[in-house]
N, C-alpha and C positions, 0 to 999 in steps of 0.2 A: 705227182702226175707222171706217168709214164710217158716215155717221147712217141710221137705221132705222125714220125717218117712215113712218107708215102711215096709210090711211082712216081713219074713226074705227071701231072694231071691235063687231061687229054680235052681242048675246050671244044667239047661236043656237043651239040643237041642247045647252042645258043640261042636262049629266050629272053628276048626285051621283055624285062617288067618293068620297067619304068617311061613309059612313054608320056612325053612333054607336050607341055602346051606351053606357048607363045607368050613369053611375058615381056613387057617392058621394064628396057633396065631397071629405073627409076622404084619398080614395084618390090624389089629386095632389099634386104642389107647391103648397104653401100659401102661394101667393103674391098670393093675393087676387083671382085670376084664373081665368076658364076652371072659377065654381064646376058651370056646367054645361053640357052639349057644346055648343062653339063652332060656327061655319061662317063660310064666304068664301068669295072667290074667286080663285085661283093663276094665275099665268099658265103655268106647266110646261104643261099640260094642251091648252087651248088656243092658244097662241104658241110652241111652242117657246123660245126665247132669243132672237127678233125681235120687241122692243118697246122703246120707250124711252119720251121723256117725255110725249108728247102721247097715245100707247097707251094709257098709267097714266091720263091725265086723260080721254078719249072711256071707255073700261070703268067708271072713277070716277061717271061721270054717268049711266052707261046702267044702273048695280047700285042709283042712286038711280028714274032714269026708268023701268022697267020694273018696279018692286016687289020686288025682290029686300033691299033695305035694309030694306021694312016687314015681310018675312019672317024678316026675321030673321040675313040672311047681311052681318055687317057688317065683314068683314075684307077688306081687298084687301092680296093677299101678293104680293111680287115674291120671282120664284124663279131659281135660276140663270141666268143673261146678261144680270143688271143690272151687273157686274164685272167687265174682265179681266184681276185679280189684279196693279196696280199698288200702288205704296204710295211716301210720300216720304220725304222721308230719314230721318226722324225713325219710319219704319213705319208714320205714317198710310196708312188708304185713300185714293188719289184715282179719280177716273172719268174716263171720255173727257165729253166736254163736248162734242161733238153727240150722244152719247145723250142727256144729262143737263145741258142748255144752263143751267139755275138749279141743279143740284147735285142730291143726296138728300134734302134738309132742305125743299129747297122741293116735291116730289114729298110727304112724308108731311104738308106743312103744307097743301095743295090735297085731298088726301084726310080730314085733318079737317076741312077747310072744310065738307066735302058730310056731317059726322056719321058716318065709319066709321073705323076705324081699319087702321093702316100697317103690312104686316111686310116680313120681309126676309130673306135667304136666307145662310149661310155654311158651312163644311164644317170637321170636328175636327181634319182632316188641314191639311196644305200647300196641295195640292190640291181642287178642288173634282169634282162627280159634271160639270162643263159644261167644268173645262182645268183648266191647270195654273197655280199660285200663288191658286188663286182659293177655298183655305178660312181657317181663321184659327189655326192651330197656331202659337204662339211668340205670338202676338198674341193670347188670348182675353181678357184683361183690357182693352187696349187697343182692342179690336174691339166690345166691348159699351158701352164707356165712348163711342166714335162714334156707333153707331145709337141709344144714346136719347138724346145730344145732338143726333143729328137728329132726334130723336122717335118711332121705333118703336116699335112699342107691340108687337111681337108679332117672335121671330127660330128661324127655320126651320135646323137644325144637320144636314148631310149626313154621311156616312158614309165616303165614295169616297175621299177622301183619309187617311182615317181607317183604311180596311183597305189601304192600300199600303202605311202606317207601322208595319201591324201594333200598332194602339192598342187598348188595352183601353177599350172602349166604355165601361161602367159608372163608371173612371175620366174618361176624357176629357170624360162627358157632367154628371159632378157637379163637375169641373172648372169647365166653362163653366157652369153652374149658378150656382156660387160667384160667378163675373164678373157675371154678368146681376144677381144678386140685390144685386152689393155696384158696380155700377155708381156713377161719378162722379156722376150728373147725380139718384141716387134713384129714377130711374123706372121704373114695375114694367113688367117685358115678359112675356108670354104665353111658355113655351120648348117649344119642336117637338123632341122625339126623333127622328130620319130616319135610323135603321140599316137601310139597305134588301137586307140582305146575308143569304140561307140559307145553313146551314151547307155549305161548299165551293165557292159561288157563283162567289171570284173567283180559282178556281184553285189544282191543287198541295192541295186538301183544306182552302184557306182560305178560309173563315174554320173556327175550330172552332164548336161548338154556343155554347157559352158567350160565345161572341163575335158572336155571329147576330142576326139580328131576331127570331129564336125568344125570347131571351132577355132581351129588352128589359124586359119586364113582370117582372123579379124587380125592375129597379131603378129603374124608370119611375114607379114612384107617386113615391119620395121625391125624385124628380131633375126630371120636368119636367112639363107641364100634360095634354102629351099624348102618343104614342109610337105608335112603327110595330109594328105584328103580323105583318106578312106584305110579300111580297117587293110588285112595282107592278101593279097593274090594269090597264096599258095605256101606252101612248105617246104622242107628240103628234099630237093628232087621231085616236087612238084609243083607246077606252076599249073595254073586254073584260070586257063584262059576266058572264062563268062566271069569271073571274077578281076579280072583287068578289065573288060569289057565296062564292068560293073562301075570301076574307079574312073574310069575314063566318062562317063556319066556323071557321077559325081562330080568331078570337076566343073562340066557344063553347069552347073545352081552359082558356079562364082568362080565366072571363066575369068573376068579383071583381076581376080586377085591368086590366081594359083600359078606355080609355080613348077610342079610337078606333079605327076600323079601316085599318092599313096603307094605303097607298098615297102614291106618289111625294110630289103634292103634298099629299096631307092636306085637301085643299077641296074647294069646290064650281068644277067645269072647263067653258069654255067650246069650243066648235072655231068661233072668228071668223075 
């Protein structure tokens, strides 16, 4: 993979997709976390999968320089195309190292330098929602036991490989649940729900309902901090505001139990 040095990225034209609704602590994972609605900032949204490590540290500076940290948005999330689904022998993660010339660990240790904290993206499948070997099925113990030895503090779970295996979401997601919570290293991580799938989305009438993102919210309180209600808001460099509209609706069918409102990356998106 070639490296994917860029300017420093300019956070313009900032659009809330993830707008919150009002939960009681009580209604999440109790994990000491996220007692109430979080925010950040994702690269999905704005970068597509073209960022690496100097990207993370100019966004790092600019979410302290521009007031966004005193607002309140203190998460910087990397999202699918921090990975392209390597691993060594032993089935650790490794990365390409001109993305990530000092590693993972030194990416979330420069974002606590500036006082925010580090998440990070993986899928329940094989597969990730951005290619192929790039989620953490057969590896969720071993995969969580990594990212908070590198120190995330917060880890984003996709779907996409998830519904090609045909996995029972509610399992797979209190599966990885169990890893994050019983992590080597102790450290509490923030867990993103991301079933981005209506019912028959990805073909052939699949997924079913109870497999959907419809249905997230039966098992989203006990399973993670926060969770997807509806299908994505828009794409890279574009956000579709009747479609936030749309999820913000959604939400209202099962205002008790939501948490946030669907969309891809779950944060607050840049188009730099």
């Amino acid at each position: 993979m070639r490296s994917r040095r860029r300017t420093p990225v300019l956070l313009i034209a900032l659009t809330l997709v993830c707008v919150f609704a009002q939960a009681q602590p009580a209604s999440a994972l109790d994990n000491g976390l996220a007692r109430t609605p979080y925010m950040g900032w994702n690269t999905f949204y704005g970068l597509g999968s073209a960022f690496d490590e100097n990207t993370l540290h100019s966004v790092t500076d600019a979410i302290g320089n521009r007031g966004l940290k005193a607002a309140g948005y203190d998460y910087v999330w990397i999202d699918g195309g921090w990975w392209n689904g390597t691993r060594d022998a032993s089935g650790a993660i490794t990365v390409d190292p001109q993305q990530w010339p000092h590693g993972m660990k030194a990416v979330a240790d420069y974002i606590h330098s500036k006082g925010l904290k580090a998440g990070i993206y993986t899928d329940a499948g094989q597969n990730g929602c951005g290619g192929a070997d790039q989620g953490s099925f057969g590896h969720y113990q071993q995969d969580a036991d990594t990212f908070a030895a590198w120190g995330y503090d917060a880890v984003k779970v996709d779907f996409c490989g998830g519904t090609q295996l045909h996995l029972d979401p509610a399992v797979a997601y209190r599966q990885f649940r169990d890893a994050l919570l019983h992590n080597s290293s102790g450290r509490p991580m923030l867990f993103n729900i991301c079933n981005p799938f209506r019912p028959g989305a990805a073909g052939n009438d699949y997924p079913p309902l109870e497999r959907s993102v419809f249905f997230s919210h039966v098992f989203g309180p006990d399973t993670g901090n926060s969770w997807r209600t509806d299908t994505d808001v828009g794409f890279v460099h574009s956000i579709l505001w009747p479609d936030v509209l749309r999820n913000i609706d959604t939400n209202n069918e099962h205002a008790s139990r939501v948490a946030v409102v669907g969309s891809r990356a779950c944060q607050a998106a840049t188009a730099g």
